[in-house]
C-alpha positions as CSV (number, residue, x, y, z in Angstrom):
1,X,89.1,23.4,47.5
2,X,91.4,25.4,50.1
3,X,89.9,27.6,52.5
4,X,89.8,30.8,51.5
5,X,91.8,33.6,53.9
6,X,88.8,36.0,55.3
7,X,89.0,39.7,54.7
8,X,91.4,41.3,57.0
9,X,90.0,44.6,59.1
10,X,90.9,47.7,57.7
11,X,93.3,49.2,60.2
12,X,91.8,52.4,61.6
13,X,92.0,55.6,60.5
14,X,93.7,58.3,62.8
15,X,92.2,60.3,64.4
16,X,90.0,62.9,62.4
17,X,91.3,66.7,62.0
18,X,88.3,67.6,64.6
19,X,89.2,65.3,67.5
20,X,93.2,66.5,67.0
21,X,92.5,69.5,66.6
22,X,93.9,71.5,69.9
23,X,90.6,73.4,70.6
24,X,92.8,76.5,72.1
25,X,94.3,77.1,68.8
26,X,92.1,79.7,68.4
27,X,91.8,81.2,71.8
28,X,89.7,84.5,72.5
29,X,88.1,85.6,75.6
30,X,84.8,86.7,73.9
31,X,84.1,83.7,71.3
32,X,85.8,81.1,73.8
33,X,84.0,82.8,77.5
34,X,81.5,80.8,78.6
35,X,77.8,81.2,78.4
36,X,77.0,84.6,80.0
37,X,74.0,82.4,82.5
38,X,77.2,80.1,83.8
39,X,79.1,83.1,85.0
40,X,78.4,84.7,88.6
41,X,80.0,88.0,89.4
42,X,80.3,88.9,93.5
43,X,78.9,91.6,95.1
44,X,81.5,95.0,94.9
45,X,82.5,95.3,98.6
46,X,81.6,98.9,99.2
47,X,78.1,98.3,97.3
48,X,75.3,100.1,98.7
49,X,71.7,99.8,98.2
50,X,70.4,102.6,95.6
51,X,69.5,106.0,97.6
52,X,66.7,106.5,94.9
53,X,63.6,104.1,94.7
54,X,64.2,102.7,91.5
55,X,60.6,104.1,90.6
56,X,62.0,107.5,90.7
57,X,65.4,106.2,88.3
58,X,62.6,105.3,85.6
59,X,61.0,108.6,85.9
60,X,64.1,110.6,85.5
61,X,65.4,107.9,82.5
62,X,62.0,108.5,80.9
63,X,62.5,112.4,80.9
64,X,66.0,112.1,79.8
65,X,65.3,110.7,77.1
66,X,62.6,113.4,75.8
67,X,65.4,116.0,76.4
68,X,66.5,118.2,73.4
69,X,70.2,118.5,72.8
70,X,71.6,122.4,73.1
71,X,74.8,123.4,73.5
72,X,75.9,126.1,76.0
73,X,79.8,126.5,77.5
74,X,80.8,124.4,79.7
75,X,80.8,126.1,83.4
76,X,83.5,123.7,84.4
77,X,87.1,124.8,83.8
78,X,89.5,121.9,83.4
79,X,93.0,122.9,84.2
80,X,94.6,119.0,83.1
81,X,96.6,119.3,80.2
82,X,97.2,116.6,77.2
83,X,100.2,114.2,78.3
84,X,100.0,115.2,81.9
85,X,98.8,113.0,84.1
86,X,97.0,109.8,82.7
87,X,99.5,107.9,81.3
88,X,101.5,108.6,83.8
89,X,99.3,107.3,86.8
90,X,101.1,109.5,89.7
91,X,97.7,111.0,91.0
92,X,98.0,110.0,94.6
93,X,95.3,108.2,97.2
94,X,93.2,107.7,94.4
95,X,91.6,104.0,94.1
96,X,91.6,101.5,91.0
97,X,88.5,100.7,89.1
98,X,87.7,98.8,86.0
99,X,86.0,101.1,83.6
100,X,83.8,99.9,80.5
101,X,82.1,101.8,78.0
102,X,79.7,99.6,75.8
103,X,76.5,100.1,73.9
104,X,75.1,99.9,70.0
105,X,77.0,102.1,67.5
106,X,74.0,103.9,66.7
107,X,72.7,104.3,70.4
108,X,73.9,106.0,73.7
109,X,76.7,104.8,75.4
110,X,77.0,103.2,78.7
111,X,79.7,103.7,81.5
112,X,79.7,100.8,84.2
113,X,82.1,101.5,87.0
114,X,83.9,97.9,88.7
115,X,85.7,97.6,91.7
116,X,87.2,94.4,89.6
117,X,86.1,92.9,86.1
118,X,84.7,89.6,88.0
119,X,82.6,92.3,90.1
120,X,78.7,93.4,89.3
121,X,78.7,97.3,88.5
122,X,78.8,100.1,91.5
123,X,77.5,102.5,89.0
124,X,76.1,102.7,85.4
125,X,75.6,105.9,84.2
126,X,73.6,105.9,80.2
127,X,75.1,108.8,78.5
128,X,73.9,111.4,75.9
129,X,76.5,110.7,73.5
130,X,76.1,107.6,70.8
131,X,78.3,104.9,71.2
132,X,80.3,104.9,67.9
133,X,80.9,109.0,68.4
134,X,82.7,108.3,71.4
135,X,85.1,105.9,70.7
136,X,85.4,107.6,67.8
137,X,86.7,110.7,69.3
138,X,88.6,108.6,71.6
139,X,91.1,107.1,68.6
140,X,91.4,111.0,67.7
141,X,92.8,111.8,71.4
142,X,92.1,113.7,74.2
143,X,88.4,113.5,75.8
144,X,86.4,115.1,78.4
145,X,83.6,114.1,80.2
146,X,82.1,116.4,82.6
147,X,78.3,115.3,85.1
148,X,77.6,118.4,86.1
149,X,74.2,118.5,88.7
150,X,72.7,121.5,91.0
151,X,74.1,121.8,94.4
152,X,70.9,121.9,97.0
153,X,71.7,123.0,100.6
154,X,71.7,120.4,103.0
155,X,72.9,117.6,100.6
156,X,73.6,114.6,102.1
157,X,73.5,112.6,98.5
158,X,76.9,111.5,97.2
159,X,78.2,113.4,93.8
160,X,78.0,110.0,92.1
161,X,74.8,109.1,93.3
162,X,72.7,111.5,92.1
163,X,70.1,110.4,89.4
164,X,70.9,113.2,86.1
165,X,73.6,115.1,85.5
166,X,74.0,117.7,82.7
167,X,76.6,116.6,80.3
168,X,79.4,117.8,78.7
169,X,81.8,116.4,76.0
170,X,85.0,118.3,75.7
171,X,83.6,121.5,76.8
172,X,79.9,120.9,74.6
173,X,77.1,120.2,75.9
174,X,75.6,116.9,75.1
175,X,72.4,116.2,76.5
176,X,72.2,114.7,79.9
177,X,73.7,111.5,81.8
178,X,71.7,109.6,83.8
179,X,72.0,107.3,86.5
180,X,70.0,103.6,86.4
181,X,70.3,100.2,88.1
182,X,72.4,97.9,86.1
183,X,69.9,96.0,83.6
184,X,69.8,92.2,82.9
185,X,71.8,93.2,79.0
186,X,73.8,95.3,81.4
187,X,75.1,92.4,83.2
188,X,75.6,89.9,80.5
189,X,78.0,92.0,78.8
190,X,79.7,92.5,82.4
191,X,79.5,88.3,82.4
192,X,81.0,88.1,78.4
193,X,84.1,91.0,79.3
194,X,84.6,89.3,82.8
195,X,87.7,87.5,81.8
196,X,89.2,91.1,79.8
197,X,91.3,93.5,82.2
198,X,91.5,96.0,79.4
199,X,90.8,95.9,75.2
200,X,88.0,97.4,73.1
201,X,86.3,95.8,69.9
202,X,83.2,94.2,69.3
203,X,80.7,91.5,71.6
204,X,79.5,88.5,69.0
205,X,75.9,88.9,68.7
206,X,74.2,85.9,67.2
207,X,71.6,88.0,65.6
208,X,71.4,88.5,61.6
209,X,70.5,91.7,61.4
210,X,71.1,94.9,64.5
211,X,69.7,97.4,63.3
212,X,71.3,99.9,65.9
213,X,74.8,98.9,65.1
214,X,77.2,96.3,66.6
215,X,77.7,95.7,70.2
216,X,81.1,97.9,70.6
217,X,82.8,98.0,74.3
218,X,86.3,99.8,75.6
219,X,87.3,98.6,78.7
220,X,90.3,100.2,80.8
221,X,91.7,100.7,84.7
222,X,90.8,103.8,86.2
223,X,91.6,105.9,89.0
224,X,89.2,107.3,91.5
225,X,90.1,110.4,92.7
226,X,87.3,112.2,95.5
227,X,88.4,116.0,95.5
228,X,85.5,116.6,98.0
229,X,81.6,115.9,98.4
230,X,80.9,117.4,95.6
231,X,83.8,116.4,93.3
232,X,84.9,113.2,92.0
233,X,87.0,112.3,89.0
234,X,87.7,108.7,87.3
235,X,90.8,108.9,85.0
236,X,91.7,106.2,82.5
237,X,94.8,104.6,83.6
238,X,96.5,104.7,79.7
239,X,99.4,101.5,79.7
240,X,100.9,102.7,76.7
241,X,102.0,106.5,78.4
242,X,101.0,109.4,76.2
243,X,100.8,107.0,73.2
244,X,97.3,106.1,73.4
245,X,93.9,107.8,74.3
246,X,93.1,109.7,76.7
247,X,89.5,109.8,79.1
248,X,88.3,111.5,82.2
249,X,85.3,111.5,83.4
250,X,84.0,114.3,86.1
251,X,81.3,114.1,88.3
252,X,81.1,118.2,90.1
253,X,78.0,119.5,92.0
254,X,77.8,123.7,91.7
């Protein structure tokens, strides 16, 4: 009998729908970033060390937080009007900062202040007002913040580094704002937003279940603008003019 022809091999496939696929297709810097521990932000340039011992921050966080919520007038008259002046940006000799506010829905919001995203904090400030109210009230309009602390004589202490301020929210009070060293959480979500100028949503958390809410963030440019040593004012730079919300933020020692 002939020789019979052997089996020829089966020509190979191409290549599967995972190795073609282009991995950028679906592009975001939040799911895409790299791991928070492989990102390094630089010292700000003007940092400073902390004119507190950070003993004496924990004290006056502790205390903050066992601080009833009343609500007296504000003793701070604000004289800006809607439209005015933040989405146009014409305040003058004021310096650029990168602005977040981030923290649980159902917790108190966080303010960390950035000479540049890709920079660790100059200042976090934990504020009496939970997260989810705030942006809330931000994608209604206009909104206020006024840190508002006791003017001793011979202060030497800058406005924005004092450790508690009283707080007010459009004219309300709303408990108190302290001031704290930025925290290892603190950071990482400074490491995940380091690649995002300006945007709000929502971090990824790989937990099931947060019991306090979603991680939520809003992050924007602002402008620093020192009225004196006892007055300082950081207004959100808006991109989209008088289209979009509004935030300033008020740091004034009386």
């Amino acid at each position: 009998m002939g020789e019979q022809p052997q089996p020829q091999p089966l020509p190979l496939p191409p290549s599967s729908p995972q190795q073609s696929q282009n991995p950028k297709a679906m592009s975001s810097p939040l799911t895409n970033a790299p791991s928070p521990a492989a990102i390094s932000l630089q010292p700000a340039s003007s940092r400073k060390g902390p004119s507190k011992s950070r003993k004496l921050f924990r004290r006056f966080r502790a205390v903050f937080r066992s601080f009833p919520i009343i609500t007296p007038s504000c003793k701070i008259p604000v004289s800006l009007h809607h439209g005015s002046r933040i989405g146009e940006g014409h305040i003058h000799g004021g310096t650029k900062m990168t602005g977040t506010l981030f923290g649980n829905r159902k917790t108190r919001v966080s303010l960390a202040i950035q000479e540049s995203p890709k920079c660790l904090p100059v200042l976090v400030i934990e504020l009496g007002i939970p997260t989810g109210k705030l942006l809330q009230d931000m994608g209604i309009g206009l909104v206020r913040i006024a840190l508002e602390c006791e003017k001793r004589p011979g202060e030497k202490t800058k406005i924005a580094e004092e450790p508690i301020w009283m707080l007010y929210h459009n004219g309300k009070k709303s408990g108190y704002g302290v001031r704290r060293e930025a925290t290892d959480d603190d950071l990482s979500v400074m490491k995940v937003l380091h690649a995002v100028s300006m945007g709000a949503g929502v971090i990824p958390n790989d937990d099931a279940e947060l019991p306090d809410g979603e991680l939520m963030y809003m992050r924007a440019q602002f402008e620093r603008v020192i009225g004196s040593k006892d007055s300082e004012t950081y207004y959100m730079i808006n991109p989209d003019g008088n289209n979009g919300p509004e935030l300033s933020v008020f740091f004034v020692r009386i």
